[in-house]
C-alpha positions in Angstrom: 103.4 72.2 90.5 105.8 69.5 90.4 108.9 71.7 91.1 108.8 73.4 94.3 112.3 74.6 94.6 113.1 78.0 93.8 116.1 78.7 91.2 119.4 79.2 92.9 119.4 82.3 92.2 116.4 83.3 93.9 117.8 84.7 96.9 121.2 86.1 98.4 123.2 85.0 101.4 121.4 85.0 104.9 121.5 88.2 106.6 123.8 88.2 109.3 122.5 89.2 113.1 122.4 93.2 113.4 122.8 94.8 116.5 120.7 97.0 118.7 120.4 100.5 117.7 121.9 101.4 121.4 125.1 99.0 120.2 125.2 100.6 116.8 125.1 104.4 117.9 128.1 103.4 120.3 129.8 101.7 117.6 129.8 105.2 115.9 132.4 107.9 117.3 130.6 110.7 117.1 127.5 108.9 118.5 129.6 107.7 121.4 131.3 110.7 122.4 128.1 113.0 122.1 126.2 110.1 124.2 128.8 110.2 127.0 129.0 113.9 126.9 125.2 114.7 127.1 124.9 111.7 129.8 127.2 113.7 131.9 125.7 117.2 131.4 122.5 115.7 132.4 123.6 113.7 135.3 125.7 116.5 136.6 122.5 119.2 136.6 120.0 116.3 137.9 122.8 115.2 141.1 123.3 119.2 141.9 122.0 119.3 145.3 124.9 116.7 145.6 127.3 118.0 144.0 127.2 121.4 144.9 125.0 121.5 148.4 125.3 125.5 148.6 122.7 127.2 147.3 122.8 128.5 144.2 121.4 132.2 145.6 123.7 131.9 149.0 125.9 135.2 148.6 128.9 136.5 150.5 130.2 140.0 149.2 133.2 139.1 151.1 133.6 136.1 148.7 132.9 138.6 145.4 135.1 137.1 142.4 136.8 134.9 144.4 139.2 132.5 142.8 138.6 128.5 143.0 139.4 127.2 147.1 138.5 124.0 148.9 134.6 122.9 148.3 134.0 126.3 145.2 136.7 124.5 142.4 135.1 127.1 140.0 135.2 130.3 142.3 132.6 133.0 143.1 130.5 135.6 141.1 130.3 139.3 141.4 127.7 139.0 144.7 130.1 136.0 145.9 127.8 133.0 145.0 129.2 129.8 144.3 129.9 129.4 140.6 129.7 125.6 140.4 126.6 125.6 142.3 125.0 128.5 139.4 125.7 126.4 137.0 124.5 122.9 138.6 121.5 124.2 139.0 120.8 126.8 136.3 121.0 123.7 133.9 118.0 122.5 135.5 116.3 125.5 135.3 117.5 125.8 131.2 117.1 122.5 130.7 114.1 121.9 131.7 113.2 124.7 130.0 113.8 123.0 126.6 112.5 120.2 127.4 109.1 122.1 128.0 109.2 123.8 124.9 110.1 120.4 122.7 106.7 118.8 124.8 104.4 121.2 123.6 106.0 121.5 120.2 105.7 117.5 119.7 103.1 117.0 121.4 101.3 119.9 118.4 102.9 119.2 115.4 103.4 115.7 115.5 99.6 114.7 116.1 98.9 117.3 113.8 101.2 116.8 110.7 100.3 113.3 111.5 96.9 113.4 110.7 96.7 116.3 108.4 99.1 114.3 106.0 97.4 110.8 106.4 94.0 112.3 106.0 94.0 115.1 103.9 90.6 116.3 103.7 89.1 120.0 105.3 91.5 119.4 108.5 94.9 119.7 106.3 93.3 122.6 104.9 92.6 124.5 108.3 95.6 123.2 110.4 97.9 124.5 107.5 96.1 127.9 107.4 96.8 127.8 111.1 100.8 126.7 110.9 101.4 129.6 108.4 99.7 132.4 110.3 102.0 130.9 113.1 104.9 130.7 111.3 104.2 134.8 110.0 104.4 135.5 113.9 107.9 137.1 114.7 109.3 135.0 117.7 111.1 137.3 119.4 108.6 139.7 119.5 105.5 137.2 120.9 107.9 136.1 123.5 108.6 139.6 124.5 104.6 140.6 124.6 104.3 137.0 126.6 106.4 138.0 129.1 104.7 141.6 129.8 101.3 139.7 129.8 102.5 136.5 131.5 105.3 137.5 133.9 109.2 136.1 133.3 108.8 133.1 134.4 111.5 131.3 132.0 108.6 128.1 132.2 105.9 129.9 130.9 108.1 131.8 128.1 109.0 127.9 127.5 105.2 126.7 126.5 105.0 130.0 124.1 108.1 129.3 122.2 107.0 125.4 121.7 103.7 126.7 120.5 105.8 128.8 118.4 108.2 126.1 117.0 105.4 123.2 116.8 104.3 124.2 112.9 108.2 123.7 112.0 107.1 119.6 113.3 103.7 120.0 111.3 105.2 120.9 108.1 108.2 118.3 108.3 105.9 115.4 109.0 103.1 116.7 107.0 105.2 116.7 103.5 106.4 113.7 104.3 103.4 111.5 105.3 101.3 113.1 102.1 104.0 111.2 100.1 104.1 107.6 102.2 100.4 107.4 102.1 100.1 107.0 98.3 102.6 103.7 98.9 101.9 100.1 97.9 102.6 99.4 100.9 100.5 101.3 103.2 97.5 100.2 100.3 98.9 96.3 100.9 98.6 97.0 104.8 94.7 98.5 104.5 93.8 95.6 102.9 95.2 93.4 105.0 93.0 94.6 107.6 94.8 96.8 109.8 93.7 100.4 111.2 94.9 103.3 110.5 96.7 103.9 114.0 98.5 100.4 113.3 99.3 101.5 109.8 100.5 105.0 111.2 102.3 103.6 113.6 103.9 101.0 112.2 104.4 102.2 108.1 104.3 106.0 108.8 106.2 106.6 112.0 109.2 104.6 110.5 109.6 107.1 107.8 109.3 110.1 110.5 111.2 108.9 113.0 114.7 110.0 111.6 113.7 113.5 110.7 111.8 114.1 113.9 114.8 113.2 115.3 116.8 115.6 114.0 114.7 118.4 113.9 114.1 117.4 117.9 117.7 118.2 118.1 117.3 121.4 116.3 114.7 122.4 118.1 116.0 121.8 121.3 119.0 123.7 120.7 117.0 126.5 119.5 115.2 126.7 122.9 118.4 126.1 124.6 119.9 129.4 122.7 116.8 131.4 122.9 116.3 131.0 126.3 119.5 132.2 127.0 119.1 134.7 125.0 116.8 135.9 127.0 118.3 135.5 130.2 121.3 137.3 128.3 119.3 140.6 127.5 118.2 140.6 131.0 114.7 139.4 129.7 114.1 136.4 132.4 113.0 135.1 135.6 115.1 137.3 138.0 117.1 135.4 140.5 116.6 132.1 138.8 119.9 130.7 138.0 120.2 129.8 135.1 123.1 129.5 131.8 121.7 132.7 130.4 122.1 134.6 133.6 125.1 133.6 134.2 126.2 134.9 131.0 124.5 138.3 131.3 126.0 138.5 134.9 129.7 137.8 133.2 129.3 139.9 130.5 128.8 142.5 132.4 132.0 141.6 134.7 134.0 140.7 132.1 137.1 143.4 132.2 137.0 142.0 135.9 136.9 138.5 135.7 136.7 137.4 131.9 136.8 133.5 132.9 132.9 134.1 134.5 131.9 133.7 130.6 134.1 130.6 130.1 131.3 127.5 132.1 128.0 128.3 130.7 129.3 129.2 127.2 130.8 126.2 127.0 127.8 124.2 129.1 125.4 126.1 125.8 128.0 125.2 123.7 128.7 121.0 124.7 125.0 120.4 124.8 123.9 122.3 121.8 126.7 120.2 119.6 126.3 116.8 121.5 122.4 117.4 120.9 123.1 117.7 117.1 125.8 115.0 116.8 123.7 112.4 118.8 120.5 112.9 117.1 122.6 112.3 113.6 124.2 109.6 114.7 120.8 107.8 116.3 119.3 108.6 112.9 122.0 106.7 110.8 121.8 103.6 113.2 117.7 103.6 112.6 118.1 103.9 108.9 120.9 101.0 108.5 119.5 98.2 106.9 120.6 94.6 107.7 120.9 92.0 106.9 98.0 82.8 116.8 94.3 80.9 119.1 92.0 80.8 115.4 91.3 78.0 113.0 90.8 77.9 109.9 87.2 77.9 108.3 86.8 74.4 106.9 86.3 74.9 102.7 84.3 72.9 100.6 85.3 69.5 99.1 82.6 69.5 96.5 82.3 71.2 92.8 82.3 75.0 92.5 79.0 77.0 93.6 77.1 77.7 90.6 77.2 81.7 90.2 73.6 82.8 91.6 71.7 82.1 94.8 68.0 82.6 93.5 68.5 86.5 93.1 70.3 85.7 89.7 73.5 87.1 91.6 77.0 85.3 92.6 76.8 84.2 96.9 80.0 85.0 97.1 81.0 88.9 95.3 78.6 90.4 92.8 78.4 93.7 91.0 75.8 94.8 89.5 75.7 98.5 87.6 79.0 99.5 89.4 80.4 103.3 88.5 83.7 105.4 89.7 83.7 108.8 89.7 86.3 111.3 90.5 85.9 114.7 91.2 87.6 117.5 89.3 88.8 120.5 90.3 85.9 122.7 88.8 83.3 120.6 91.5 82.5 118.6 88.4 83.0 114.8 88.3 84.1 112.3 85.8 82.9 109.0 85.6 85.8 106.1 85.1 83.8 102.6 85.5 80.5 102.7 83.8 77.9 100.2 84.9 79.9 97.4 85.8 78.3 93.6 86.5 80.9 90.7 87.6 79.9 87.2 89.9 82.3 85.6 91.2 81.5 82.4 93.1 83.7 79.9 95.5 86.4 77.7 94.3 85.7 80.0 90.7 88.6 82.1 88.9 86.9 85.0 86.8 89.7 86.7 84.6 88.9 90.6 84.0 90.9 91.1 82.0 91.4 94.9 79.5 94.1 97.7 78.6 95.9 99.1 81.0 93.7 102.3 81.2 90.0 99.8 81.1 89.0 100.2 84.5 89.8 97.3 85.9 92.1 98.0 88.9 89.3 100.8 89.9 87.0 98.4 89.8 89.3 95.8 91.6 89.4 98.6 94.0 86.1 99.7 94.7 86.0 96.2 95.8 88.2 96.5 98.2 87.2 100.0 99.5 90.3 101.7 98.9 89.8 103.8 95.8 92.3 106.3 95.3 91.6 110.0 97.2 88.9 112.0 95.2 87.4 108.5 94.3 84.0 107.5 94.8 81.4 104.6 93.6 78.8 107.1 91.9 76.5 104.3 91.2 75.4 100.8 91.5 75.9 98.0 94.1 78.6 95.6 95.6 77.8 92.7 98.2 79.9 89.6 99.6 78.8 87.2 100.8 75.4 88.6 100.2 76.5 91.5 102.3 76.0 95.4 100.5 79.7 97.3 100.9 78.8 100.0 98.7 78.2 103.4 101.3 80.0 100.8 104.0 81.9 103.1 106.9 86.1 102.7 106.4 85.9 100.8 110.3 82.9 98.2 108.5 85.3 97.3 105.5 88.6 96.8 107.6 86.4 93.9 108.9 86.4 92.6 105.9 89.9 92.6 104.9 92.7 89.8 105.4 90.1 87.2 106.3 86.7 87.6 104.4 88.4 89.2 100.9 92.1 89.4 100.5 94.4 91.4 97.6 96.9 90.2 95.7 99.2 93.5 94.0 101.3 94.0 91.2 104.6 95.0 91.6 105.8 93.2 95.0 108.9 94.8 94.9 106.7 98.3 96.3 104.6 96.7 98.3 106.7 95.7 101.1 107.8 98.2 103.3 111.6 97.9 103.4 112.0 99.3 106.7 110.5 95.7 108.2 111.4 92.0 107.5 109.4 89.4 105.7 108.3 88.1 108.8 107.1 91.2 110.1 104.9 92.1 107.3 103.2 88.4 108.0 103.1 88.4 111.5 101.4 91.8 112.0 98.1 91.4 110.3 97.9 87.6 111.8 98.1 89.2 115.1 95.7 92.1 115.1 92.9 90.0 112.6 93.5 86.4 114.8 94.4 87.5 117.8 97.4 84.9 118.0 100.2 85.5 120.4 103.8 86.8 118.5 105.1 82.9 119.0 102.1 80.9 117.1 101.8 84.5 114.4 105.7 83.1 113.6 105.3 79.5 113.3 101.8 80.3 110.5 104.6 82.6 109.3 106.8 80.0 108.4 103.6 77.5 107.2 102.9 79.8 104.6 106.2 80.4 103.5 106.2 76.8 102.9 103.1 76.6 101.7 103.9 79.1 99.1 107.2 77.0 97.6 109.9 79.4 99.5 112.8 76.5 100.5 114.2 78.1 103.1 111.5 79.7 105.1 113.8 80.8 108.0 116.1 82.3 106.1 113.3 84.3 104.3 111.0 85.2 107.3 114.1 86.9 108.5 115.4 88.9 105.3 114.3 92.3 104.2 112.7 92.8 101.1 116.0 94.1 99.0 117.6 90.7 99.9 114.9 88.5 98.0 114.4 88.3 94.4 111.1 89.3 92.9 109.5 86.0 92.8 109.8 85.4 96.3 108.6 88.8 97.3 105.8 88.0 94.7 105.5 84.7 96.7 105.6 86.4 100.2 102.6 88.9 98.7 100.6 85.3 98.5 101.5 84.2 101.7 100.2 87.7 103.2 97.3 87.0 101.2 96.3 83.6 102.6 97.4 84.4 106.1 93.9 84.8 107.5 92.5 82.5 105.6 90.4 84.4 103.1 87.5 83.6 101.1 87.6 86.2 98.4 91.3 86.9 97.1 91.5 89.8 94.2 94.9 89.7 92.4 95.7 92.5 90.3 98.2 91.9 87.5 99.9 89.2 90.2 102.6 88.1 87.2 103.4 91.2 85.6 106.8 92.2 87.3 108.1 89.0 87.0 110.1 87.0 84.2 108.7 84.1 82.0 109.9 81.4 84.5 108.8 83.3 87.7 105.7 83.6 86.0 104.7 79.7 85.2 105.7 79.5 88.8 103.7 82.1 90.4 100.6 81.1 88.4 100.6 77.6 89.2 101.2 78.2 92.9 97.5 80.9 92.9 95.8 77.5 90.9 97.4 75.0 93.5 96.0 77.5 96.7 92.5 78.3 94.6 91.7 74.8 94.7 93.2 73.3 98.5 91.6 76.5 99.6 88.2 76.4 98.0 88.8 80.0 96.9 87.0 82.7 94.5 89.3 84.6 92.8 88.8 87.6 90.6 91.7 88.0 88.2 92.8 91.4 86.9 95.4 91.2 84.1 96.0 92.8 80.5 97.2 88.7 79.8 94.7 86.4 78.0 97.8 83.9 78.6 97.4 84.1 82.1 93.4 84.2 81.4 93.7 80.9 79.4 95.6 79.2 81.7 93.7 79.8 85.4 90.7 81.2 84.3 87.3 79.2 84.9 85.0 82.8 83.5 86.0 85.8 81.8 84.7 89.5 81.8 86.5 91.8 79.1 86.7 95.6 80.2 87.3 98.2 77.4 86.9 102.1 78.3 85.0 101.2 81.6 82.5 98.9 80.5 82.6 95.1 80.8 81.8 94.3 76.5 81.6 90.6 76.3 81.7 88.2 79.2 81.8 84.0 79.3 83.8 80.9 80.3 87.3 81.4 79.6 86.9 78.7 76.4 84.2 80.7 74.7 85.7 84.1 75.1 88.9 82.7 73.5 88.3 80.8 70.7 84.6 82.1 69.3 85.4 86.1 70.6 81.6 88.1 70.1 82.9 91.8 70.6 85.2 93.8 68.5 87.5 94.5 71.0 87.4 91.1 72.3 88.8 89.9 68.7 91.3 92.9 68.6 93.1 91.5 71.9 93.3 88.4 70.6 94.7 89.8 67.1 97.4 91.2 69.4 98.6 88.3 70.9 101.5 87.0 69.4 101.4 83.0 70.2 101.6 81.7 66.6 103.8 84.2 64.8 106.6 83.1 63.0 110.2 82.8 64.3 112.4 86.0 63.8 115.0 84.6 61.3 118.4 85.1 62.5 120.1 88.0 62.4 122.5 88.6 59.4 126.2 90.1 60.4 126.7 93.4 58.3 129.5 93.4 56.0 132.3 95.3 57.3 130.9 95.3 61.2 131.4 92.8 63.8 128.1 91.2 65.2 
């Protein structure tokens, strides 16, 4: 292409430095005071033993509902123990508590929802059969039978009531990894190679996190309250101090000393609201948006490789007899892609191009091994580089992705995840498929953004993807694309989302790479334009079947099937101007 440089509209100001998450939950009020709140509450119960050395048992009848003196600021109970030193050290005991009961209840319903909603499949099916019979339990009442069965002990009631509370985690990050899964995204990042634990963790967890927050908070304030409940109906650990004892104890005191009530209802009270008013403000700071040692396989000089390698099919991708099925839900299934045969050889463009509804993005995707769930090649056979994929385990075709055959999607706009910046979305898959440190992942960053026209790479590699236009998150898709070096790319509908300009852009940037990078593209588009202008072959899908197939020049001007002549018809290229339009007498234009 002879113009390189973006239009000037093509992107917005720079986005400005953010800071830390820490920095912006102290920035907020709320966050702030809750932070300092809870930091003392926890320092306080953690320093007891030095801040109260009595201990927290040590009675003196003699000292019965004593008023604060020198060394007891907060006075004595009904059998004359130190008050201070009660509730010091009963916030261990309730605290700690909690924290058992959030463990187990992550460490459940996390994993589970987790993999339940990323997986679907027999294990969703059982674990959520599981999480409602669960959920049908009545708390109280379990906690009451674990306590006859298991003794009081406040730590073991603890690891019940997190079994009890994990299914509320399941469901929360169940419903909403079911949704993230069918992304763009999360299809862009399988194809670029990476595992499922690096998509989880990296695609999935970012949408989870800010729930799971909250409902951590929740959760922990229902075990705070229960637990004292507990303790409060005289259904605990006996002499353990703890904020529920001390409550029961003062209720029962309270025409005597009414103040005994005052500390640990308002200990349950400052943690349970700092809890709450921390987690929501850590959750707005993680959802504000700001603003490697491998080389590359040398590619052939010479002329394309003739399609065929003395078994009549293509060295680098061939299908031959390919069919998609999906299964229904009477146990039936119905066949989408019917027989299907494309060759694609190196430094070759083969346009496939039909209707939207032809089979061509299934086909595009039983390539690439990620047909959509219920999905399945029924029939025939896919190799590349001579290689049979077809029946291929998920862990064999991750291999092949990002640097054997690379993917090219529509809509770029969906297929960056906009919780990460442009850079991260390159860096990642350069990492984990090169094995390049983080510094020489970022400077190949930057070379592709160059070598995909963007004019100011830094600028880019740094933005999210709401603060780039559409071509350039088109163009970052390419960059992706070509970061490990690929042999095989597979670009589905690459122009469509983009406007006339972009377009010519776009498409003369794929024929520039194709041919520097010796590459064999399969084309998928509905645009016998786009087919007319990069296209070396053409296969035409109608219904699932491939009906004509031949270099682009014989498809286009001396058409053999119906259909092939009825696209054609439909192209608009030499229709007349519209005349102009003719004002209406009486109206304003």
């Amino acid at each position: 292409m002879s113009e390189t440089v973006p239009p000037p509209d093509a992107t917005i100001a720079a986005p400005a430095r953010r800071p830390g998450v820490a920095r912006r939950v102290l920035r907020n009020p709320l966050g702030l005071i809750s932070a300092v709140v809870l930091a003392l509450i926890v320092l306080a119960v953690v320093l007891a033993p030095v801040l109260s050395p009595q201990a927290p048992n040590a009675a003196n009848l003699r000292d019965s509902f004593g008023g604060p003196g020198p060394g007891h600021p907060l006075g004595f109970d009904s059998a004359g123990r130190d008050l201070l030193s009660r509730l010091l050290h009963g916030g261990r005991n309730t605290l700690g508590g909690a924290l058992i009961a959030l463990a187990v209840a992550l460490g459940i319903g996390v994993p589970s929802g987790l993999l339940a909603g990323y997986r679907g499949g027999r294990f969703d099916g059982l674990s959520s059969w599981v999480v409602n019979l669960v959920m049908a339990l009545p708390a109280m009442v379990v906690l009451l039978a674990s306590r006859a069965i298991l003794g009081p002990t406040v730590w073991v009631l603890m690891v019940v009531l997190g079994v009890l509370v994990a299914p509320a985690f399941f469901r929360l990050v169940r419903g909403i990894v079911a949704n993230v899964r069918n992304e763009l995204y999360v299809d862009a990042a399988r194809v670029s190679g990476l595992t499922d634990r690096k998509i989880v963790a990296r695609h999935v967890l970012i949408v989870v996190r800010a729930p799971i927050i909250i409902q951590v908070a929740l959760v922990a304030g229902l075990a705070i309250g229960l637990q004292a409940g507990l303790e409060f109906l005289g259904i605990g650990s006996g002499d353990t101090p703890t904020w529920g004892a001390m409550l029961n104890e003062a209720f029962k005191n309270i025409q005597r000393d009414p103040t005994m009530i005052v500390w640990p209802g308002l200990a349950l009270g400052l943690t349970s609201s700092s809890l709450v008013l921390l987690a929501g403000a850590l959750r707005d700071a993680l959802e504000e948006r700001g603003a490697p040692p491998s080389r590359r396989r040398p590619r052939p000089k010479g002329p394309a490789v003739p399609a065929g390698d003395g078994t009549g099919r293509a060295a680098l991708l061939s299908v031959r007899g390919l069919a998609v099925s999906y299964a229904l839900a009477d146990g039936t299934a119905k066949e989408v892609v019917h027989g299907v045969d494309i060759d694609v050889s190196e430094r070759e463009i083969v346009g496939l191009v039909g209707e939207s509804g032809s089979g061509k993005t299934q086909t595009a995707f039983s390539i690439l091994g990620i047909l959509p769930e219920g999905g399945h090649v029924s029939a025939g056979s896919v190799t590349i580089e001579g290689r049979e994929i077809v029946g291929l385990r998920e862990r064999e075709h991750r291999a092949l992705r990002g640097d054997v055959v690379a993917y090219i999607p529509q809509e770029p706009m969906s297929n960056l995840d906009p919780s990460f910046t442009v850079g991260d979305h390159l860096v990642e898959p350069m990492r984990y498929k090169l094995g390049v440190s983080k510094t020489e992942a970022r400077r190949r960053a930057l070379d592709l953004l160059r070598m995909v026209e963007i004019a100011d790479p830094e600028r880019t590699f740094r933005s999210y993807p709401h603060e780039i236009s559409g071509g350039m998150a088109q163009r970052v898709l390419i960059a992706g694309a070509m970061s490990c070096d690929p042999k095989l790319l597979i670009a589905d509908e690459p122009t469509t989302a983009l406007d006339v300009m972009v377009q010519a852009e776009v498409l003369g940037l794929l024929r520039r790479l194709q041919r520097e990078h010796g590459l064999g593209v399969l084309l998928v588009t509905h645009n016998l334009g786009v087919v007319a202008d990069l296209c070396d072959r053409v296969a035409v899908m109608k219904d699932g079947r491939i009906v004509e197939t031949g270099t682009a020049e014989q498809v286009l001007h001396d058409p053999q099937d119906p259909y092939t002549r009825k696209l054609l018809g439909a192209v608009l290229d030499n229709a007349p101007a519209r005349p102009p339009l003719r004002p209406v007498k009486g109206r304003t234009p």
